[in-house]
C-alpha positions in Angstrom: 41.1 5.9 36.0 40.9 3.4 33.6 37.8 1.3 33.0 38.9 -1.1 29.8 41.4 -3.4 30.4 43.3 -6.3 28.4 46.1 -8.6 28.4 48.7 -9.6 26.1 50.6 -12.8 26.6 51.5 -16.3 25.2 48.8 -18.7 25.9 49.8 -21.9 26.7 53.2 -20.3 28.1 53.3 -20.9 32.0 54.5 -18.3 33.0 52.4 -15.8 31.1 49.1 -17.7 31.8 49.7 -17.3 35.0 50.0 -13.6 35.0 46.6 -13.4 32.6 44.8 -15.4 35.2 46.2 -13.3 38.5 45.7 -10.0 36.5 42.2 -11.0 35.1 41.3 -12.3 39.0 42.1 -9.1 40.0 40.1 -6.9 37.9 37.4 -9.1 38.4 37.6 -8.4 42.2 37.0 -4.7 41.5 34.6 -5.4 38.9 36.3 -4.8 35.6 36.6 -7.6 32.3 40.2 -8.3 31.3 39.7 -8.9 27.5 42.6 -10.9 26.9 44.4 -12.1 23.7 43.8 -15.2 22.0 46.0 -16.1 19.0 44.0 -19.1 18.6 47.2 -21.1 18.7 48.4 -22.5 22.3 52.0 -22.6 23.0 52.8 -26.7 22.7 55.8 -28.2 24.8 57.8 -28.2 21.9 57.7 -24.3 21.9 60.7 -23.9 24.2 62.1 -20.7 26.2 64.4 -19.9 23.3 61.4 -19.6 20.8 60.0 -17.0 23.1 63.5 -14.7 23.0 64.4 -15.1 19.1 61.2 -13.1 19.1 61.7 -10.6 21.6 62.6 -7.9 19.5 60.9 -8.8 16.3 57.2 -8.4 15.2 55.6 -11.7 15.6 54.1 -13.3 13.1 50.3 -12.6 14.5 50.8 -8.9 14.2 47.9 -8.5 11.5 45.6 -10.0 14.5 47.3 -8.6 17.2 46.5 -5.0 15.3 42.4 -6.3 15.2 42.3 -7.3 18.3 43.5 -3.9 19.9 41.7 -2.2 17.4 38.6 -3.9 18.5 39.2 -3.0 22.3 37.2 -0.1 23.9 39.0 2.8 23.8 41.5 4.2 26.7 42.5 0.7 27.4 45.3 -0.5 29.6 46.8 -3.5 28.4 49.5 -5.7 31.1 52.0 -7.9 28.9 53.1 -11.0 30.1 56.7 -9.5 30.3 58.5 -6.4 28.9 59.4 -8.0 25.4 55.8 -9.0 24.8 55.3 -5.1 25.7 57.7 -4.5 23.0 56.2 -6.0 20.6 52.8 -4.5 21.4 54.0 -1.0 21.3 55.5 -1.7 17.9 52.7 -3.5 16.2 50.8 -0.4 17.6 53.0 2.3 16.5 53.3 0.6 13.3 49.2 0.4 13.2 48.8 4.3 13.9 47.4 3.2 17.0 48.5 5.9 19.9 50.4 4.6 22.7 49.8 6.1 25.9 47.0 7.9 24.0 44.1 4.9 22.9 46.3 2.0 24.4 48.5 2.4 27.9 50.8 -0.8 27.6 53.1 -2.1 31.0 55.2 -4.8 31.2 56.5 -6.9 33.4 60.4 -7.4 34.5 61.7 -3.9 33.9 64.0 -5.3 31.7 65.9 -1.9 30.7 66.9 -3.1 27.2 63.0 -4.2 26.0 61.8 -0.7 27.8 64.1 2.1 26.8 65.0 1.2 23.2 61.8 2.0 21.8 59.8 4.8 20.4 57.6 5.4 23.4 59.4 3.8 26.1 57.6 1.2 28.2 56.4 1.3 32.0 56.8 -1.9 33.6 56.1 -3.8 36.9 59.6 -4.5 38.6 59.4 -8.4 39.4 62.6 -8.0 41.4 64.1 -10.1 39.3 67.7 -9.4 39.8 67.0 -9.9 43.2 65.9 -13.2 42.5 69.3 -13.9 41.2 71.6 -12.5 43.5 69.5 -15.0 46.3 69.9 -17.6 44.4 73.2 -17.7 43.1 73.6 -17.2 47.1 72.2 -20.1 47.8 73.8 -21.9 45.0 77.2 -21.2 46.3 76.6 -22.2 49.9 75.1 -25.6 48.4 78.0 -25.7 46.4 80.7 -25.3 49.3 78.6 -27.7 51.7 77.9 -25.2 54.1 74.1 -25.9 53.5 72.8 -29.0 51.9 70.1 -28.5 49.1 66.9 -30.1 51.0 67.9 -27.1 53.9 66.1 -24.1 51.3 62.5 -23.5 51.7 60.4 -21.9 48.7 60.6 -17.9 48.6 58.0 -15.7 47.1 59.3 -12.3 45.9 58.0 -9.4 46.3 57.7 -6.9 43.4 59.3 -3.9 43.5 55.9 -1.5 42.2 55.5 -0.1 38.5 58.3 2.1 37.1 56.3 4.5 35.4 57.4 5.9 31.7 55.8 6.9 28.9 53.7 4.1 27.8 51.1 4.8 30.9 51.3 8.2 30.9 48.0 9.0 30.3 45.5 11.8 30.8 41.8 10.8 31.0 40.8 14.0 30.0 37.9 15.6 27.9 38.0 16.7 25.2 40.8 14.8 23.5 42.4 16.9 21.9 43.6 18.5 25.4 44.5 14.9 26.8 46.8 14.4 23.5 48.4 17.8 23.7 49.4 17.4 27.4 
């Protein structure tokens, strides 16, 4: 039912952009704007993978503009995060903001990473990437590499599939007039 949308990433983060662009593509093709983020500051190469976890579970920096930027989206809005600590954050800055959360801004992550979306005050929905998957496959393929039953050049590229949205708090939204009755259910 919702008809604003956003998205909160890293730019300049490969992985994120990525997942701005597919989401914002997306909405396009069923004729919705994706108003996304911009910190005004692109992610260089020297802003490596490590950078990105030290801040999982810390405000960033940017919170003042990350706070005027949701502020200045229309109103229910569903944002997607580039992965479930980048939904952490935004549920924090919100809470932190008075801004209500599912209530004025539905966030969902990305990884359904159990620590980032339980251990918070309204605890986060998030698309399961199949991630752990991912890893059982390819430490798999590792170990048959490894022993020489296969050689390296024998793998071909795989695509996972993800798993759907677990659904929690942080989406549960009613899209109900008046209000009031949407906050009190």
């Amino acid at each position: 039912g919702f008809v604003n949308f956003g998205y909160f990433g890293w730019e300049g983060f490969g992985f994120s952009d990525d997942r701005g662009r597919a989401f914002a593509a997306a909405l396009k093709s069923e004729g919705f704007e994706c108003l996304s983020y911009r910190p005004g500051v692109r992610i260089s190469g020297s802003y490596l993978l490590r950078d990105v976890e030290q801040e999982r579970f810390a405000v960033p920096n940017e919170a003042d503009s990350v706070v005027a930027w949701v502020r200045q989206l229309p109103k229910p809005v569903a944002v997607f995060c580039a992965d479930d600590y980048r939904a952490w954050q935004l549920n924090e800055i919100c809470r932190r903001a008075d801004v209500s959360v599912p209530g004025e801004t539905a966030i969902l992550g990305a990884g359904n990473d159990e620590m980032a979306c339980l251990f918070t005050g309204t605890r986060i929905s998030s698309v399961d990437t199949g991630a752990k998957e991912l890893g059982v496959l390819t430490a798999k393929t590792l170990e048959d590499i490894l022993s020489g039953r296969r050689r390296a050049d024998d793998f071909a590229l795989v695509e996972m599939e993800s798993r759907g949205v677990i659904e929690r708090e942080s989406t549960a939204v009613y899209l109900i007039d008046p209000p009031w009755l949407a906050e009190a259910m």
